[in-house]
N, C-alpha and C positions, 0 to 999 in steps of 0.2 A: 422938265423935259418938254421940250416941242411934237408934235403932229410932227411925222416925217417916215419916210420909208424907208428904211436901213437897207444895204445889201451888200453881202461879201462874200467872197470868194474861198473857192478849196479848191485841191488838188482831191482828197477825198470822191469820192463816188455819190453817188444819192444812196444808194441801200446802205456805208458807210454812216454818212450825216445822221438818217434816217436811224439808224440801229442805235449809232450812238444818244440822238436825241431821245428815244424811247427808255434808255439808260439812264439817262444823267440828269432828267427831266423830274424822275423822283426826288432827286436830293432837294427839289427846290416844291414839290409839293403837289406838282403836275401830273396828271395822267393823260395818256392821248386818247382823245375819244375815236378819233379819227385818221389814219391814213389814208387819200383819196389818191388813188394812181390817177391825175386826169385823164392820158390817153385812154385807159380803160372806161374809165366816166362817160369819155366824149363817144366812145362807140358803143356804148349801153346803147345810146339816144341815136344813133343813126347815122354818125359822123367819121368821115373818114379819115384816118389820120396815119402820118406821117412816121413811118420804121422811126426814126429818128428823134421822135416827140416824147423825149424824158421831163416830166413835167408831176411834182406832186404837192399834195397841199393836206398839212399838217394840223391836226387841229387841237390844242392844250386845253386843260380846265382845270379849277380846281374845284372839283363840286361842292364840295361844304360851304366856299369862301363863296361859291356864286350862286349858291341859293338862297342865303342869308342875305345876300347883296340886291339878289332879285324879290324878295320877300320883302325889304324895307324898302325897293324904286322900283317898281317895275318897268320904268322909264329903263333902267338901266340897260336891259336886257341885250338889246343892238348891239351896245359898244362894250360887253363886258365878253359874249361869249359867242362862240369861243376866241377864242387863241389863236390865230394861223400865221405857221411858218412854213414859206413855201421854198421849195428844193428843184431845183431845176438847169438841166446840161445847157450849157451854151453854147450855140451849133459856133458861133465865131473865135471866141476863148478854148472853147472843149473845157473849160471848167467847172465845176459845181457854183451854183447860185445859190444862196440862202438867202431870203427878202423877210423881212418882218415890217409888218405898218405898226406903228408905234404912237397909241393914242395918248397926248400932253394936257398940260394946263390949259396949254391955248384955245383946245378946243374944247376941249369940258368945260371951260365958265361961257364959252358961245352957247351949246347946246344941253347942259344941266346947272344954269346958275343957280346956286346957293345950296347945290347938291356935295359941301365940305365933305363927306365920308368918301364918296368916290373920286372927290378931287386930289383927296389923300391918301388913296389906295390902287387905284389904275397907272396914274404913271409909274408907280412903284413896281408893279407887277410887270411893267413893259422892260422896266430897267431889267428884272432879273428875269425876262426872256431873252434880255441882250448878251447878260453874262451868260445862260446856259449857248446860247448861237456861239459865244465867243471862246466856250470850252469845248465844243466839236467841230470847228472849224478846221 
């Protein structure tokens, strides 16, 4: 699998996507640490934002699997965790966005050469981030 940004489209809502991926994230071993409503984030910090600014950022892990991962590299840590799937309206479409960045081979033999255990375990887990996006879509 290549570095790349997936993104695709629903009719679905975000609190839809959202419920669902909180759902079906288990079958694949995921728990969310995290839903971050941006708009709410950005005005924590003093920012004004836009009625219209439907924007969240999702964040997967599987704690067992990434602390063992972090425990043998601690290199690993950046590119391992978390997880984010971001949900987001499109003022032009009106449709739900789901974006995942999806880290490859390509780039982990750039930035952890001869790091084989997460060369063989990272894109795997991007993969089945792509299937759980592709059963809530």
């Amino acid at each position: 699998m290549e570095t790349k940004i997936f993104k695709f489209e629903s009719e679905k809502s975000i609190r839809e996507i959202i419920s669902e991926i909180r759902t079906k994230s288990e079958k694949f071993g995921f728990v969310i640490r995290y839903d971050f409503n941006m708009g709410e984030v950005f005005e924590e910090h003093g920012v004004t934002v836009d009625d219209d600014f439907k924007f969240h950022s999702i964040q997967l892990c599987i704690p067992n699997k990434a602390y063992n991962s972090i425990k043998e590299n601690s290199d690993r840590v950046t590119l391992i965790m978390p997880k984010n799937i971001v949900v987001y309206k499109d003022k032009i479409s009106n449709k739900t966005i789901i974006s995942y960045f999806s880290i490859g081979d390509d780039l982990l033999l750039k930035i952890l050469p001869g790091d084989d255990k997460i060369l063989n375990s990272l894109p795997k887990s991007s993969e089945i981030i792509l299937e759980l996006i592709n059963l809530v879509k």
